[in-house]
C-alpha positions as CSV (number, residue, x, y, z in Angstrom):
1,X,19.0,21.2,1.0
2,X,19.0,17.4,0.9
3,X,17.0,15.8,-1.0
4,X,14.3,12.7,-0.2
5,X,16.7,10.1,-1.0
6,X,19.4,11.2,0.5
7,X,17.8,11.9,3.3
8,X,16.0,8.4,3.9
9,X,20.5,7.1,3.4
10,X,21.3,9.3,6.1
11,X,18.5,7.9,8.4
12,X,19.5,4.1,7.2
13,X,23.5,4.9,7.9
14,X,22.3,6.3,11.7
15,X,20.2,3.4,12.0
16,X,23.4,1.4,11.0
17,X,25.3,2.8,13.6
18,X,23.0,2.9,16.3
19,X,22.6,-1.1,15.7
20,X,26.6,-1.3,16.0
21,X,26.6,1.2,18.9
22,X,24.1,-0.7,21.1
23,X,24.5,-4.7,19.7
24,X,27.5,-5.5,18.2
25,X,26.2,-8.8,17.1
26,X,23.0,-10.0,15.4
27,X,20.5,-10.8,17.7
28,X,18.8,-13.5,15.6
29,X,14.9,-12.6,17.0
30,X,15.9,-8.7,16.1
31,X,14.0,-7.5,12.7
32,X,13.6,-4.3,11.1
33,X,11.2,-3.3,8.6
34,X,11.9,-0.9,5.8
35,X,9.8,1.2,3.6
36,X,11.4,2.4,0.4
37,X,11.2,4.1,-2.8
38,X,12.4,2.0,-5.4
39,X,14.7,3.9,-7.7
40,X,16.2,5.8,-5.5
41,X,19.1,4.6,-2.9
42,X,17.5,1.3,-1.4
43,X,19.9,-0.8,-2.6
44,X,22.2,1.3,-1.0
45,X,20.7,1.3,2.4
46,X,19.8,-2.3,2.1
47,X,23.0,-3.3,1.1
48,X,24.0,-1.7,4.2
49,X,22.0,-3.8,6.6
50,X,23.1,-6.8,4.5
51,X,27.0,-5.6,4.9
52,X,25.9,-5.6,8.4
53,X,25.1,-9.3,8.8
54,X,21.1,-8.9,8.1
55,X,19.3,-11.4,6.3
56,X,17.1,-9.1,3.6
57,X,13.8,-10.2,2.0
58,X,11.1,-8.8,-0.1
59,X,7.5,-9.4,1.6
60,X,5.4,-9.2,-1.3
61,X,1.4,-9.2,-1.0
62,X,-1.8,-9.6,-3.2
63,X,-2.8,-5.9,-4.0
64,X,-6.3,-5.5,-2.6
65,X,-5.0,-7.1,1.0
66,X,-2.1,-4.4,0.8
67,X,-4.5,-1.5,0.3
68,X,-7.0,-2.7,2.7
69,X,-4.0,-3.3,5.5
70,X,-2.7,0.0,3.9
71,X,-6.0,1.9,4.4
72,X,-6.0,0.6,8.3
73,X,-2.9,1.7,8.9
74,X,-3.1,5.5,7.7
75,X,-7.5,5.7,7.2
76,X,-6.4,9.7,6.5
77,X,-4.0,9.0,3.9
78,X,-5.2,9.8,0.3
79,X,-5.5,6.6,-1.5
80,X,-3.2,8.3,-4.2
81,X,-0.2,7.8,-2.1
82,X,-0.4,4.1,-2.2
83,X,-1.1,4.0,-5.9
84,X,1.9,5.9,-6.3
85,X,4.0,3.5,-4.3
86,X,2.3,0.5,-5.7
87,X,2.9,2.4,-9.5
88,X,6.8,2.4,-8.5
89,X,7.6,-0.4,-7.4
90,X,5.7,-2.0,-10.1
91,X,8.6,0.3,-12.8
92,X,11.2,-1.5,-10.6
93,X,10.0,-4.9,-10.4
94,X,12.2,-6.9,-12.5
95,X,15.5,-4.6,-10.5
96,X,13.8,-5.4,-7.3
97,X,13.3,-8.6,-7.8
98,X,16.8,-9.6,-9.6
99,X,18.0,-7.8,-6.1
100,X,16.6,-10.1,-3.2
101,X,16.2,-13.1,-5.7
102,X,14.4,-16.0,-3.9
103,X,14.6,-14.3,-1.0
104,X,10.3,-12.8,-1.4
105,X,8.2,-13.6,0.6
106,X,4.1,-13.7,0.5
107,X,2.7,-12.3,3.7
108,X,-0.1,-11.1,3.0
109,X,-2.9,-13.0,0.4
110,X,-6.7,-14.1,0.3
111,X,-7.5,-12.3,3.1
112,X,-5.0,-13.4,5.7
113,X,-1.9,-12.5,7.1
114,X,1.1,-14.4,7.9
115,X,1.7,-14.8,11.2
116,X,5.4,-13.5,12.6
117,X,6.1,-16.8,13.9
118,X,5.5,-18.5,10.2
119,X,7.9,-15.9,8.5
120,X,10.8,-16.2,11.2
121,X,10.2,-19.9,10.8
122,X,10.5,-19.7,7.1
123,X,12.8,-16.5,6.9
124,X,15.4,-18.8,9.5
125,X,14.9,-21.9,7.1
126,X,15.7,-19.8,4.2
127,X,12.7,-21.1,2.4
128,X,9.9,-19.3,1.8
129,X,7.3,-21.6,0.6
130,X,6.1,-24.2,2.4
């Protein structure tokens, strides 16, 4: 039996190959969001997508916006399982970070949410403050 992790690299290595498969080249309007468990294999699997010609970045967000976007997104969801996520991420920050460097981007603060346009414009610009 696999376990979590490697499962989650086989589904990012598929993904891989169904991008190659269907596109060839990088579509520059194409983006795909990952979730992850830091300290497992993300690096791998985003080091993949960035081997494949991806641009990565971190979309980072003020805590009680993330829970309350969190909580609309799965209302059945125990509130346990985003303190769990929040609790790893937080024992990976300074990896994470050191990873995608100034490549983080704040989406979501003070009660709004940036809008797609504003983080392709600032994700194509390579800048992401204003």
């Amino acid at each position: 039996m696999w376990s979590a992790a490697q499962s989650r690299r086989v589904v990012l290595l598929k993904a891989l190959a169904i991008f190659k498969t269907i596109g060839g080249g990088l579509n520059p309007r194409l983006v795909i969001e990952l979730g992850f468990v830091p300290g497992e294999t993300w690096r791998t699997g985003v080091t993949a997508f960035i081997s494949a010609g991806f641009s990565a970045w971190w979309f980072a967000a003020d805590h009680s916006d993330a829970f309350r976007g969190w909580r609309e997104a799965w209302p059945a969801a125990p509130p346990e399982a985003f303190h769990a996520q929040v609790e790893r991420i937080a024992a990976h920050q300074p990896e994470v970070m050191a990873f995608f460097g100034n490549r983080v981007l704040h989406t979501l603060g003070g009660g709004q949410r940036m809008s797609p346009e504003e983080m392709a414009a600032r994700i194509s610009t390579g800048c992401p403050e204003k």
